[in-house]
ZATI-814060 format. One record per residue (C-alpha): residue in three letters; x, y, z. Coordinates in steps of 0.02 Angstrom, whole numbers, plus 50000, padded with zeros to 5 digits. Layout:
N
+---------+-------+-------+-------+
: residuo :     x :     y :     z :
+---------+-------+-------+-------+
:     ALA :     X :     Y :     Z :
...
+---------+-------+-------+-------+
***
This chain:
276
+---------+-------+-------+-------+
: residuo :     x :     y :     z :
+---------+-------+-------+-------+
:     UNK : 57456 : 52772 : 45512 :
:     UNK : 57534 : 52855 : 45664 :
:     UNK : 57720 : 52926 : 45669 :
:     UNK : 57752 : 52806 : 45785 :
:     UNK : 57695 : 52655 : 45683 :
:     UNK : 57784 : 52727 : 45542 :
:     UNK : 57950 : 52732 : 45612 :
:     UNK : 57963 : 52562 : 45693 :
:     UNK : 57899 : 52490 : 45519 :
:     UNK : 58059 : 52575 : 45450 :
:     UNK : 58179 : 52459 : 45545 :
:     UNK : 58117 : 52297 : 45502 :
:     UNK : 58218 : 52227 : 45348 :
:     UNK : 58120 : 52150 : 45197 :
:     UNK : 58166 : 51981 : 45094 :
:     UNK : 58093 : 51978 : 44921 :
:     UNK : 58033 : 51790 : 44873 :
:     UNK : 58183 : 51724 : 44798 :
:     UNK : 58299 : 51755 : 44954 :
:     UNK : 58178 : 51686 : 45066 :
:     UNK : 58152 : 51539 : 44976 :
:     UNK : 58325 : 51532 : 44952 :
:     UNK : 58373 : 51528 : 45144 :
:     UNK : 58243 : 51389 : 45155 :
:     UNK : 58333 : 51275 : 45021 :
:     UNK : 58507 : 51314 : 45118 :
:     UNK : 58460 : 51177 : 45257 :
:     UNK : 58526 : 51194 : 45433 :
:     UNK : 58669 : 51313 : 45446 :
:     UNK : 58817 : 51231 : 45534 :
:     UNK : 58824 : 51239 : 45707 :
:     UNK : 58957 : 51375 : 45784 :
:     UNK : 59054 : 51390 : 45964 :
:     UNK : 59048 : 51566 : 46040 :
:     UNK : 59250 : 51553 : 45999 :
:     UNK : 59217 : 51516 : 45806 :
:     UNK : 59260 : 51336 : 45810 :
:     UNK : 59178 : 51196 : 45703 :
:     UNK : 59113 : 51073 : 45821 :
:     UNK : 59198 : 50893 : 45767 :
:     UNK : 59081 : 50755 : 45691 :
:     UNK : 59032 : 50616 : 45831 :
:     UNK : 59132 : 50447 : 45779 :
:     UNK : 59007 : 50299 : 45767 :
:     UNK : 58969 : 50177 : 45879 :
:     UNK : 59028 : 50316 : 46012 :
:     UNK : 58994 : 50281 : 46187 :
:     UNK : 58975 : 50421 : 46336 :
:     UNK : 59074 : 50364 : 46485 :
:     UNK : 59002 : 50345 : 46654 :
:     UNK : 58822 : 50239 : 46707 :
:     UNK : 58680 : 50247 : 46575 :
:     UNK : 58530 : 50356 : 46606 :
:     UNK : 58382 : 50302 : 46713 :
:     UNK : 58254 : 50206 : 46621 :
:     UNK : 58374 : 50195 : 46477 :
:     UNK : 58339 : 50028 : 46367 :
:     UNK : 58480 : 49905 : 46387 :
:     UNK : 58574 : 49847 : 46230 :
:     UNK : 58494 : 49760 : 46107 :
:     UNK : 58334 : 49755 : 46195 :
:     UNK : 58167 : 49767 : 46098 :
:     UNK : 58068 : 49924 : 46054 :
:     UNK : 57989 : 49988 : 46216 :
:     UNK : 57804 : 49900 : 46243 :
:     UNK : 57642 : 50029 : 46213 :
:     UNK : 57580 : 50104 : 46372 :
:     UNK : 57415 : 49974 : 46360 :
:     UNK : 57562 : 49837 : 46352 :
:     UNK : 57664 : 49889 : 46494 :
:     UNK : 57508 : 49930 : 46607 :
:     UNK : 57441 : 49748 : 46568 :
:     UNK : 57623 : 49667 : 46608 :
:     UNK : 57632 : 49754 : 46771 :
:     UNK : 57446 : 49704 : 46812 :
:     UNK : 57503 : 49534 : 46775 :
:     UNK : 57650 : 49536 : 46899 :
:     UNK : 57569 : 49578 : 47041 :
:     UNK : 57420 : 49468 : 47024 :
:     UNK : 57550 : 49336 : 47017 :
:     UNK : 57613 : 49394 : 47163 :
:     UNK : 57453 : 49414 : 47263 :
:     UNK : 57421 : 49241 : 47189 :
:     UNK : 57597 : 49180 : 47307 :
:     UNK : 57536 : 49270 : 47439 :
:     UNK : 57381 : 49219 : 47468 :
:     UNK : 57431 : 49032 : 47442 :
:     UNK : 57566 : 49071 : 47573 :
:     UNK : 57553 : 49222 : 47668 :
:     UNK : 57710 : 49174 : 47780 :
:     UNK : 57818 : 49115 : 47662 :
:     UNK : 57934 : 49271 : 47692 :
:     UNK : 57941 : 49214 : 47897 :
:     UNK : 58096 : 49120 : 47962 :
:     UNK : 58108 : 49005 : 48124 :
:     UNK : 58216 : 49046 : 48247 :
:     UNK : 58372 : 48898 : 48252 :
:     UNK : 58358 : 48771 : 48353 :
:     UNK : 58457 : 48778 : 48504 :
:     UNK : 58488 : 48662 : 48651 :
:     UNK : 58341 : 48727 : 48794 :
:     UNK : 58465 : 48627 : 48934 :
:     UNK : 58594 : 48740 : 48940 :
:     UNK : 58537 : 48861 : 49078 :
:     UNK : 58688 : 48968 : 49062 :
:     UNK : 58682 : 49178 : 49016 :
:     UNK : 58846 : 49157 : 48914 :
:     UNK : 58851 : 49090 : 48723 :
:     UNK : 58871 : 48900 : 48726 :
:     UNK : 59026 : 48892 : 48608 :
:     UNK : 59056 : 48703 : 48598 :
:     UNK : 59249 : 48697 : 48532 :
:     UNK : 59411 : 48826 : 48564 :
:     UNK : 59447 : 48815 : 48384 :
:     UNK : 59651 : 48866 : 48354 :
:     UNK : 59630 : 49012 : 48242 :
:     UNK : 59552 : 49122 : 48381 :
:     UNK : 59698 : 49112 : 48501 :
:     UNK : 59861 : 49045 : 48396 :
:     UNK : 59961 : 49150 : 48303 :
:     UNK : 60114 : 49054 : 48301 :
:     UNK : 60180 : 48915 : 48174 :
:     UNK : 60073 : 48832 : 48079 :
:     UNK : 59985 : 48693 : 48154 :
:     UNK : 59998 : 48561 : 48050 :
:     UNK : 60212 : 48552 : 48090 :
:     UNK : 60151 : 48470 : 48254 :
:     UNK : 60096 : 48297 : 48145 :
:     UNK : 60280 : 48257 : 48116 :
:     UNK : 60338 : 48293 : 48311 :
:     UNK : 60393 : 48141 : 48443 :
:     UNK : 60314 : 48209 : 48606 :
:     UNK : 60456 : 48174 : 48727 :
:     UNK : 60433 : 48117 : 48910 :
:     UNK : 60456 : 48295 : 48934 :
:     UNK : 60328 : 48382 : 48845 :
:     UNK : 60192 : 48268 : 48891 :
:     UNK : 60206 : 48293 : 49071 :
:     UNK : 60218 : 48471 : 49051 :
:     UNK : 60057 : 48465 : 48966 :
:     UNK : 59992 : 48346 : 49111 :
:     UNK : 60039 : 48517 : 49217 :
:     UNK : 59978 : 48671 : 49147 :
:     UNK : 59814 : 48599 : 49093 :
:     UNK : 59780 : 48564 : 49273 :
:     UNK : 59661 : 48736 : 49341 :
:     UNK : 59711 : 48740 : 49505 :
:     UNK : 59899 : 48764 : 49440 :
:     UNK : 59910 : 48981 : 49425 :
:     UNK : 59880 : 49030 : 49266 :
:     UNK : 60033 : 49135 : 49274 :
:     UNK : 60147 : 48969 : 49368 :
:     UNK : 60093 : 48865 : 49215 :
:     UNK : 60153 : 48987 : 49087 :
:     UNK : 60322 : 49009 : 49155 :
:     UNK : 60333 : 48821 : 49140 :
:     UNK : 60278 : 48841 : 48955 :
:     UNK : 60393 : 48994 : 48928 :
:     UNK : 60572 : 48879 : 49011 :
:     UNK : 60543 : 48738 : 48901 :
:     UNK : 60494 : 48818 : 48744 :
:     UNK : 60643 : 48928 : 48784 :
:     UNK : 60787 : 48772 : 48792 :
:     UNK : 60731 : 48708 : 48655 :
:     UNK : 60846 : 48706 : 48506 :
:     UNK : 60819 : 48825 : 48357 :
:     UNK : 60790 : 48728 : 48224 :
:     UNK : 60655 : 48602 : 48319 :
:     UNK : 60572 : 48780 : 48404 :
:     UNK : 60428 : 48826 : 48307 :
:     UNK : 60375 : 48625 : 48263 :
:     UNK : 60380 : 48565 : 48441 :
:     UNK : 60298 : 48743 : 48502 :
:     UNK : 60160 : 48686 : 48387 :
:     UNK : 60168 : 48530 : 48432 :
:     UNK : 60162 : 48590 : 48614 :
:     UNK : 60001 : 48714 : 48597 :
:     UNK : 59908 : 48583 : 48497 :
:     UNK : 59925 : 48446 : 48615 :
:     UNK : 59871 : 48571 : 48774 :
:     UNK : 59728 : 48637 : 48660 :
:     UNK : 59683 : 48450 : 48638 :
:     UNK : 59691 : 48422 : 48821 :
:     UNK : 59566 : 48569 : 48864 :
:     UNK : 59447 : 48582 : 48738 :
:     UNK : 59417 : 48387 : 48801 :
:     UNK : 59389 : 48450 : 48981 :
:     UNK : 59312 : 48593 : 48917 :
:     UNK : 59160 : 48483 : 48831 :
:     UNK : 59169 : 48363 : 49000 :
:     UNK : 59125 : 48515 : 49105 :
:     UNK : 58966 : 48562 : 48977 :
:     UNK : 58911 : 48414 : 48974 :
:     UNK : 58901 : 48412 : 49139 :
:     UNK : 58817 : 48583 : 49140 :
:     UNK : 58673 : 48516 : 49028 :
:     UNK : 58632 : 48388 : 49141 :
:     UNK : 58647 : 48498 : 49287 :
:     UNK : 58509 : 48626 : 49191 :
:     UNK : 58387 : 48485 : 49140 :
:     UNK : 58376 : 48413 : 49330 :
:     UNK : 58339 : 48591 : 49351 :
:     UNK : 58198 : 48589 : 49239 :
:     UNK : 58146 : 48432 : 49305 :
:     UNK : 58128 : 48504 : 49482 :
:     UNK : 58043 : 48658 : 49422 :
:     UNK : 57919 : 48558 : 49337 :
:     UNK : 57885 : 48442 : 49505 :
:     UNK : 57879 : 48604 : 49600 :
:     UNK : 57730 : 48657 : 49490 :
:     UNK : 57646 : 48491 : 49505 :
:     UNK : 57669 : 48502 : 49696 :
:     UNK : 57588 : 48676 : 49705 :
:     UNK : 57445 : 48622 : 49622 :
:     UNK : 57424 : 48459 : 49732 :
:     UNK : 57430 : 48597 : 49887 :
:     UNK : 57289 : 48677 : 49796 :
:     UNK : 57185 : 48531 : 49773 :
:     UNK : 57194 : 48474 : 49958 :
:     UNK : 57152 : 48656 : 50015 :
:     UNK : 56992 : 48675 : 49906 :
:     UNK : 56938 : 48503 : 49965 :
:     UNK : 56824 : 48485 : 50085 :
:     UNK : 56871 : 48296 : 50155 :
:     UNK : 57061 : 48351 : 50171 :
:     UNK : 57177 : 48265 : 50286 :
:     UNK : 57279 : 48391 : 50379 :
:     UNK : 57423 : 48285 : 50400 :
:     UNK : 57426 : 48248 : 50211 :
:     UNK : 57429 : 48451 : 50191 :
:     UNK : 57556 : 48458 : 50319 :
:     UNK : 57693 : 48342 : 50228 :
:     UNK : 57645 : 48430 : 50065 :
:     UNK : 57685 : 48593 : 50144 :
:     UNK : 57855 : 48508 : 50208 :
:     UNK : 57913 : 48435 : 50045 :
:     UNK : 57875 : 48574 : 49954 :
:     UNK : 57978 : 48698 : 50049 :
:     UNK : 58123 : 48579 : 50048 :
:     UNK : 58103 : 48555 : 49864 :
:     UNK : 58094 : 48750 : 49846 :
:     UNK : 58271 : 48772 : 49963 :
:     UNK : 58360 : 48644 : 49845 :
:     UNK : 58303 : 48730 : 49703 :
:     UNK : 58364 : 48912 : 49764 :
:     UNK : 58510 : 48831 : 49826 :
:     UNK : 58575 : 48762 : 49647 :
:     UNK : 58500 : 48921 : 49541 :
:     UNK : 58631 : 49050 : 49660 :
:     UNK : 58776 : 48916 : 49627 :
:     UNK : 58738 : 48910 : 49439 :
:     UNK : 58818 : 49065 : 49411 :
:     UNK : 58988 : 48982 : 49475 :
:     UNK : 58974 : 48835 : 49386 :
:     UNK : 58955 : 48933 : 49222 :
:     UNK : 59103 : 49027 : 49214 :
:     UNK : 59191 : 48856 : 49218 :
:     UNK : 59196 : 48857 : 49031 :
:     UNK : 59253 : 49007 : 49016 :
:     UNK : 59415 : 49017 : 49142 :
:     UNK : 59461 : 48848 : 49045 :
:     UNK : 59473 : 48957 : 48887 :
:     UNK : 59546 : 49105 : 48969 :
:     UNK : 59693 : 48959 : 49022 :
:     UNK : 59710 : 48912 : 48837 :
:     UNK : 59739 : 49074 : 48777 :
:     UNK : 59856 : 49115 : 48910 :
:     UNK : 59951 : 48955 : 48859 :
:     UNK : 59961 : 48997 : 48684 :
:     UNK : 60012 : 49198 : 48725 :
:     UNK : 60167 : 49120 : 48799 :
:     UNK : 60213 : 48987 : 48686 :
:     UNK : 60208 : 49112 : 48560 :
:     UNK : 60306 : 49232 : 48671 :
:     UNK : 60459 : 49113 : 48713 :
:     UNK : 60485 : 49087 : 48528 :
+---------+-------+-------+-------+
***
């Protein structure tokens, strides 16, 4: 043996039998901080705060499934959902809603002003137990009118609400804004009604223009044409074509009817609101 083996031999400390076996017997040595201090016990039924672990069992469930039992539940899954598919393929696909294909207008057809959008005054429902006066319903006759200024028809709104007495202000107010929101929202539906029948004789028209074309077509491809029937087809098409243009560029004005009647009703409400 070297010098070298001989000496690192030296340092390595030897247990006889009995003290190794009885180190064995001891059991688990109690487990130590780096300060010295005994760890405490964990109480039962002791819960750690905060979410549980991912792919932690929930409680009381049953013992987790073999990996040849959780392969063959997942196989089953999604052959039952190929299955769904394939019996229908566009079940997940949604129709578009329904709308009205009349209304030939860019903006939103919104068919009713509804209160809570403009009104933030008294409640509403004060205006049940209100006598309209002589007074207030031919103010309302007034302001509702459009070709009264916007601006005329609220001072109107502003003086009365104004001389009223305290203690009848905020009932006849609402009693006030309800029947002029009445009044509109009536006009307001007139006016798109009258819109939707203005876009299906549009569609009409379009239609007959189309038909006309094609009759043009068939006289010019055949060979026993009349020229003057070609020559009134010509005629009544371009005619049909001006009225067309002419109600398509003045469609634009007739939709932003709608719209000025509910700028009005706001504007009506802002100063009822403001005179109180």
């Amino acid at each position: 043996m070297s010098a070298r083996r001989r000496l690192r031999s030296s340092f390595v400390p030897t247990l006889s039998a009995s003290a190794l076996a009885a180190f064995v017997l001891a059991g688990p040595l109690p487990a130590i901080a780096q300060d010295g201090a005994t760890p405490r016990a964990v109480p039962k039924d002791f819960v750690l705060p905060g979410p549980p672990p991912k792919g932690a069992p929930e409680t009381g469930a049953s013992a987790p499934q073999s990996a040849g039992e959780t392969a063959e539940g997942d196989q089953a899954k999604t052959q039952g959902r190929t299955a769904g598919a394939a019996e229908k393929p566009m079940a997940f696909a949604h129709g578009a809603e329904k709308g009205s294909t009349d209304w030939p207008c860019v903006q939103r057809r919104i068919d009713t002003i509804t209160p809570a959008t403009i009104w933030a005054g008294p409640d509403l429902a004060l205006a049940g137990g209100v006598e309209r006066s002589q007074e207030m319903r031919a103010l309302v006759d007034q302001v509702v009118v459009r070709r009264l200024p916007v601006d005329e028809a609220e001072a109107k709104v502003k003086d009365f609400v104004a001389s009223l007495p305290q203690e009848e202000r905020d009932a006849k107010a609402a009693a006030l804004f309800s029947d002029i929101l009445a009044r509109l929202n009536n006009e307001r539906s007139q006016v798109m009604s009258g819109i939707e029948r203005y876009g299906a004789k549009q569609r009409a028209m379009a239609a007959r223009l189309r038909e006309e074309s094609k009759k043009i077509n068939a006289l010019q491809r055949s060979p026993t044409n009349s020229p003057t029937d070609l020559d009134e087809a010509h005629q009544q098409i371009l005619w049909d074509t001006r009225v067309f243009d002419e109600r398509r560029k003045s469609l634009s004005y007739v939709c932003e009817v709608p719209t000025l009647i509910e700028q009005r009703a706001f504007a009506l409400g802002r100063a009822v609101q403001q005179a109180l």
